[in-house]
N, C-alpha and C positions, 0 to 999 in steps of 0.2 A: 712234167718235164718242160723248161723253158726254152722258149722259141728261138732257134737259135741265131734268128738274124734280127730280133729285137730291138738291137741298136741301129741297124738299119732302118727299121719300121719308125725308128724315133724322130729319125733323121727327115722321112717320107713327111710324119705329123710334124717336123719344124717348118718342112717348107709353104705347107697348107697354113702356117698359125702367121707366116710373116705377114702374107697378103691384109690378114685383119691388122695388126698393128701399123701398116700401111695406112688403111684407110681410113683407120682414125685420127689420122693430124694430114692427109692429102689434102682433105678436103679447106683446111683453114687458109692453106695460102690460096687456092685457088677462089672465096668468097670474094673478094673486089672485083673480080673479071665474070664472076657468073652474075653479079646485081649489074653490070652493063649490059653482056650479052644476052643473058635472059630476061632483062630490065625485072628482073626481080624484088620484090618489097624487102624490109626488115622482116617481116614474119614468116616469110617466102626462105627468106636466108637461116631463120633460125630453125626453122623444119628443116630442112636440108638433114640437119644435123638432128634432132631428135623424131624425126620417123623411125630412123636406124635405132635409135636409144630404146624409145619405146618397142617396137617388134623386140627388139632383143631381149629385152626384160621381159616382157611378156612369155616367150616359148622355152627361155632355159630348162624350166624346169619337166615342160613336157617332153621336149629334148630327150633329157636324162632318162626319163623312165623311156620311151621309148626304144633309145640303147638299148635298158636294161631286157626289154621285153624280146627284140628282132636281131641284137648283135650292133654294136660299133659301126663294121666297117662298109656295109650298104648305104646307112645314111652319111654316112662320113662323106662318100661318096657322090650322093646326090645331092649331099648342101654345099660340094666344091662344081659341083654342073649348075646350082643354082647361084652362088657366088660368082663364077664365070660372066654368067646370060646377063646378072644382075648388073653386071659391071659392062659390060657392051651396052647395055641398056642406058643406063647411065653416061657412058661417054658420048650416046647419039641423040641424047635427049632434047628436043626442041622445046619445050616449055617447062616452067618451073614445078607444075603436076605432075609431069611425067621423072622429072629428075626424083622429086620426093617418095615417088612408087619404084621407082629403081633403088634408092637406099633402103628403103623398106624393103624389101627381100633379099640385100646384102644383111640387113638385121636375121633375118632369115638364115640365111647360110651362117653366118656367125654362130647363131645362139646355138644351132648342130654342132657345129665344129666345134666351139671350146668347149664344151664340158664330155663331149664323144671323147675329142681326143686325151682329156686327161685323164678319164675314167681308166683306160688302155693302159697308165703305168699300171694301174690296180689289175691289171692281167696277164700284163706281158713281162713285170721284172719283179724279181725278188726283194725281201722287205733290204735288205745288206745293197740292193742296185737301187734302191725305188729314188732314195734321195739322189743322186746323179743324176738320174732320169727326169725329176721334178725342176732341177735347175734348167739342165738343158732345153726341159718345157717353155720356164715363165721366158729362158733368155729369146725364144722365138717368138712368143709373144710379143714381148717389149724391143727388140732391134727394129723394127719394123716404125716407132713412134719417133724414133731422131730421121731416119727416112724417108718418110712421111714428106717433110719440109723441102729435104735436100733436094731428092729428086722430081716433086712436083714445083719446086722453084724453077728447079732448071728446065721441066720439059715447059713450064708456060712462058718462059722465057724463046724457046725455038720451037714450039706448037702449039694448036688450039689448045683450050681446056679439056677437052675432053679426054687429052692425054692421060691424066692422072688418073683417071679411071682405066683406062685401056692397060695400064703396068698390072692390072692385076692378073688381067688373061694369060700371059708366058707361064706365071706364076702358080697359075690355079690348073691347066696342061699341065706342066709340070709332077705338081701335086698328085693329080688325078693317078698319071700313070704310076710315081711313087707307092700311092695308097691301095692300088689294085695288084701290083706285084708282089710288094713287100710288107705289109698288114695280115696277119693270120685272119680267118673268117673266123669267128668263136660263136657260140650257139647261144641264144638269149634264151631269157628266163620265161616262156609263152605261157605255162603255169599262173602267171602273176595276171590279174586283172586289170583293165586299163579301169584309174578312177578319175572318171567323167566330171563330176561335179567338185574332187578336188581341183582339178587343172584346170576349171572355169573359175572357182575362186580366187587360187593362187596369181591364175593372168591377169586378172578381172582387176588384183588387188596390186599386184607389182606393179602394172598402167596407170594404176590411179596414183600410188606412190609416188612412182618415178616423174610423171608430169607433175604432181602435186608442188614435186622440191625442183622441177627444171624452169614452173612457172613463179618458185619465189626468188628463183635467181633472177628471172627477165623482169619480174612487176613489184619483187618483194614480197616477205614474210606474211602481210597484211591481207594482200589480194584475196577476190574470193575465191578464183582458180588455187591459186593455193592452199589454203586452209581446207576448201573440200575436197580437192585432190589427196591430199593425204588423210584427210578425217575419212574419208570415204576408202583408201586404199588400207589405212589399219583396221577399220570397221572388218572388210572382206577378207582379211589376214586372219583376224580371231575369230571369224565366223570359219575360217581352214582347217586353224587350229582342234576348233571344237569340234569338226565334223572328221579331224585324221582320229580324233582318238575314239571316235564311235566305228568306226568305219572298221573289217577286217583288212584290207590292203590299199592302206593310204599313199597318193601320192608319193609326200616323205612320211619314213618312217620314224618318228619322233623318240625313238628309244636310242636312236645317233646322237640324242643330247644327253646322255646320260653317261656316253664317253666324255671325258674327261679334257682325251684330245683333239675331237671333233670338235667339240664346242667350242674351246678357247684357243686351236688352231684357227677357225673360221670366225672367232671376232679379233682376233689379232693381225690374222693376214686384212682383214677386212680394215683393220684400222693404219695397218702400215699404205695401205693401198690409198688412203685417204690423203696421208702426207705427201704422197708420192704426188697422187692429182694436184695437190697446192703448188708442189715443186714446177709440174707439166703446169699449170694455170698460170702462172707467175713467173717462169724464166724467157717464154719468149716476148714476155711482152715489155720484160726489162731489155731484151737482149735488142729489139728494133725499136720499143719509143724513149729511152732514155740511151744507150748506147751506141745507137746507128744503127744495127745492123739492119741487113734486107734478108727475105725468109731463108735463103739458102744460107747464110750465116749464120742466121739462128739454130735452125736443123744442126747444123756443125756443133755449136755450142751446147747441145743437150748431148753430146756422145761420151761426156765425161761421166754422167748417170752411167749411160750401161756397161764403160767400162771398170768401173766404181762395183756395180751389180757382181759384173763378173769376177772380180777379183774376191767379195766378200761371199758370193758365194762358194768359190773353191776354198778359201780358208774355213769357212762357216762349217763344212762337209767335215774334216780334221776335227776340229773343234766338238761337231755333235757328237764323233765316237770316243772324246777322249770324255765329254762334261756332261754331255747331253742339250735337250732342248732348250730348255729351261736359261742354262748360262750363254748359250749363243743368241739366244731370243734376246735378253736382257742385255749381252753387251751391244747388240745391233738396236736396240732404240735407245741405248747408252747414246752411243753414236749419231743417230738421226737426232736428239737432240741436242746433242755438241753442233753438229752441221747447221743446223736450224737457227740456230743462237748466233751462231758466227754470221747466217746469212742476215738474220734481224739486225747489224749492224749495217749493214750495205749504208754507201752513202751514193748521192749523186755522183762525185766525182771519184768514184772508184771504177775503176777499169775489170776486164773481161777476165783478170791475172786472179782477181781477188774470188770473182767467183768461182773460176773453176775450183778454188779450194775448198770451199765449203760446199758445193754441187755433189762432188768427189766423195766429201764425207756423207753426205745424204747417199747417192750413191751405193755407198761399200755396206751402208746401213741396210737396206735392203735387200742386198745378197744375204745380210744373216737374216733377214727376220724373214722376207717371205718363201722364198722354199721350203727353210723348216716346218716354220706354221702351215703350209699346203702339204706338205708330206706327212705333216702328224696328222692332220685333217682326215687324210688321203688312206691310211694306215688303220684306221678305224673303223673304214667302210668295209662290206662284207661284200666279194665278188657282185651276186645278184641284187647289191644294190650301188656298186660302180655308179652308173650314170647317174643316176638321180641324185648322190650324194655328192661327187664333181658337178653339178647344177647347183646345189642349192648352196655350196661355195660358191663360185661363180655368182649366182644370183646376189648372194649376198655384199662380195666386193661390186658389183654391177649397181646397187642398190646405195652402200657408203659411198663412191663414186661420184654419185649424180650429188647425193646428199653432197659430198663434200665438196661440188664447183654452186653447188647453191649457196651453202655458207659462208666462204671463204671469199668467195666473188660479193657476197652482202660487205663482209670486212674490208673488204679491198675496197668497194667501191664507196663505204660509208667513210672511211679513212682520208678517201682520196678525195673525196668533195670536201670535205671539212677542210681540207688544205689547202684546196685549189684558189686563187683569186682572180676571178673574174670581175671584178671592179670596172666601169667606165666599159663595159662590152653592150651590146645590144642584145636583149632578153633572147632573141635564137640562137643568135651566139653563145653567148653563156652556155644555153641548154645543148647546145651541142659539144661545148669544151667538157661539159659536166659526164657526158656517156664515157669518156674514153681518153687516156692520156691523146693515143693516136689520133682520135677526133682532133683536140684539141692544137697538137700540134701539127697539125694539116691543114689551120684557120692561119698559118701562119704569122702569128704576132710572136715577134723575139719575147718581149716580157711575158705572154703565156705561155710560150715553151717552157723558158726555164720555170715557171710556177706550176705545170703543168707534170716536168719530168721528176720536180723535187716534192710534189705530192703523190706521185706513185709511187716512188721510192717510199716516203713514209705510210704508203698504204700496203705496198709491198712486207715492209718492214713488224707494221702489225700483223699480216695474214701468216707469215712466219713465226712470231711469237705466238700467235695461235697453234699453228700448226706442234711447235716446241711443249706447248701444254699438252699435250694429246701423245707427244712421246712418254713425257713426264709418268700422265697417267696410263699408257700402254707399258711404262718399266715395272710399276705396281701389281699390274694386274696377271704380270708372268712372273711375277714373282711369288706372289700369290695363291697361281690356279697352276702354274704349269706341274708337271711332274718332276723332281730333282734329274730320273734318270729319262732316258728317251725308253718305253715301254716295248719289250718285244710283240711281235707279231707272228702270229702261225701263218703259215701261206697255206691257199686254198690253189688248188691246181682249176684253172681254166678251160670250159671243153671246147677243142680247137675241131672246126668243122674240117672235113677234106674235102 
């Protein structure tokens, strides 16, 4: 029997899922005011940001089984007490150590939260509710990334920094109570054995990964942190591989690729998810070093994404029951390459008018593509493996992600120097106009601006025609692999504790 305040409970897991979408763009406007306050390094600044990356990639996946083992909503629980403390922690942090130990166990609370709480449509809504349930998900998720800007613009404008951490606390109170009142307890699967040396490898190997492709983005493809980080993070991945299939109860269980719509739900969302980061990599940095804007503008200017999201998602919904998967997937990265294409013509002196249109169409593009793809994902998994299969999605968009601000940020920035003229500048000069449009136009020379803002645009301009290949070939491969109709689902009844 289903629960019958479910949408309630949905409601409790949207309020928990903002605070993360929050914290993942707070922290960007507030980086100039912590490298004073905390006279912080460049390397200093760029932990900041991947302490959080790392822990999170690393426990997704023990996360999930976890769930799977003890129930959802305990941990759900304790990773929103530990998201809390982590975020007071964070806002009172006097040194730059202690700041990066504070992100790192909001990485923590994170990697619980997201794949607990999406596990929970696979238990609390019917296959007919699941997809409305899945939107409503990612839209919690993702509101929280144009917010991000707005409101830590505004509060470092009328308070300390530490503000922007402190907005999470309301939020995670909130939560808390939410998630204790209204979330059914359901009884986990203790049956299942915790495997030890899967979830040492799989950590072992998604750490290595994930710094592998976060250190080719800061030093390049070439570096030797790169190269071994990821030689060493795939090495640890097929050494998983090969130990899930000797193993009686692996980690994952490897027969979830054998669906049809697990697999190519989870490299689809994982590739929409890719575009989407290029979009998020490259619209605020057109929106303030070539456009003017200051952060709180920019925050404004990405809300035509979610409501682009929103709109294709409620269409996308119509559309599955009438075509199925298959045709909504395909006309939404129809679309994302339309949008894409449109935005590869950007010129310097186009106005804010011209992007919202094409933002818009990227946008509406993924309202169809990724709720489907996570619903079909999502549709596949078997009760008593909920969590670990909501992780190793997760893990896997977690993992294109990083991949994708490595590559894309390589295009951009190889684009962008190639166009830059630094002519008649003095050799530090130069190398500091060459990091960053904004570098460069904070050196103040009228003729470097303008060469400055008209090579980001063409650097912009290629990481979107990048991106536009990648629709291209994500329209092929659902066409391809996906199923013509959307595949029925038997529902498995969930045992709800008293």
């Amino acid at each position: 029997m289903l629960d019958p305040r479910r949408w309630w409970a949905l409601g409790a897991m949207s309020v928990s899922l903002i605070v993360i979408g929050l914290d993942l763009t707070v922290l960007n406007v507030a980086l100039p005011t912590l490298a004073t306050d905390l006279k912080a390094s460049t390397s200093q600044l760029q932990w900041f940001a991947n302490a959080y990356t790392l822990v999170l990639a690393s426990l997704l996946l023990p996360a999930g089984l976890l769930g799977d083992r003890f129930g959802p909503k305990r941990l759900m629980l304790g990773a929103l007490v530990v998201f809390g403390l982590a975020s007071a922690a964070c806002a009172f942090a006097q040194t730059p150590g202690q700041l990066i130990a504070g992100r790192a166990a909001l990485g923590i609370g994170s990697a619980f939260l997201i794949p607990l709480s999406m596990s929970l449509l696979n238990i609390l809504f019917a296959p007919g509710e699941r997809q409305r349930a899945m939107t409503i998900w990612l839209m919690a998720n993702s509101i929280g990334i144009p917010l991000g800007p707005l409101l830590g613009g505004w509060l470092l404008d009328h308070y300390r920094w530490g503000s922007v951490f402190l907005i999470n606390v309301p939020l995670v109170a909130v939560g808390l109570v939410a998630v204790a009142v209204l979330i059914p307890r359901t009884a986990g699967h203790r049956a299942r054995r915790i495997d030890v040396p899967g979830i040492l490898l799989t950590a072992a190997g998604l750490v290595a990964l994930t710094y592998g492709f976060i250190a080719a983005g800061e030093h390049g493809w070439g570096s030797a942190w790169a190269v071994g980080g990821i030689a060493a993070g795939l090495v640890l991945l097929v050494a998983f591989w090969a130990w899930a299939r000797r193993t009686a109860d692996p980690l994952i269980e490897l027969s979830l690729f054998r669906s049809a719509g697990f697999t190519w739900g989870t490299v689809l969302a994982t590739l929409a998810s890719f575009a989407l980061v290029g979009l998020l990599f490259v619209l605020p940095q057109l929106s303030q070093a070539v456009q003017g804007a200051d952060a709180f503008q920019a925050g404004l200017r990405l809300l035509p994404i979610i409501g682009g999201m929103l709109i294709g998602a409620k269409v996308a919904e119509r559309l599955l029951e009438k075509a199925g998967a298959r045709v909504a997937v395909v006309f939404g990265f129809g679309l994302m390459l339309v949008g894409l294409a449109i935005g590869a013509l950007t010129k310097v002196s186009d106005g804010y008018g011209f992007t919202a249109i094409w933002v818009s169409l990227v946008g509406l593009s993924i309202g169809f593509t990724l709720p489907p793809m996570n619903g079909l994902a999502l549709a596949a998994l078997p009760l008593d493996r909920s969590g670990s299969g909501s992780a190793l999605i997760q893990a896997s968009r977690q993992v294109g992600g990083t991949l994708g601000v490595a590559i894309l940020g390589t295009v951009l920035n190889a684009a962008y120097r190639s166009h830059l003229d630094v002519s008649g500048l003095p050799p530090a000069a130069a190398h500091v106009a060459r990091d960053s449009a904004s570098a460069a136009i904070a050196l103040g020379s009228p003729a470097l601006t303008r060469s400055a803002r008209a090579a980001f645009v063409h650097g912009m301009d290629v990481t979107l025609w990048a991106c536009s290949g990648l629709a291209a070939v994500s329209i092929v491969l659902a066409l391809a692999f996906l199923p013509r109709r959307t595949p029925a689902v038997v529902r498995e009844e969930a045992t709800i504790e008293v």
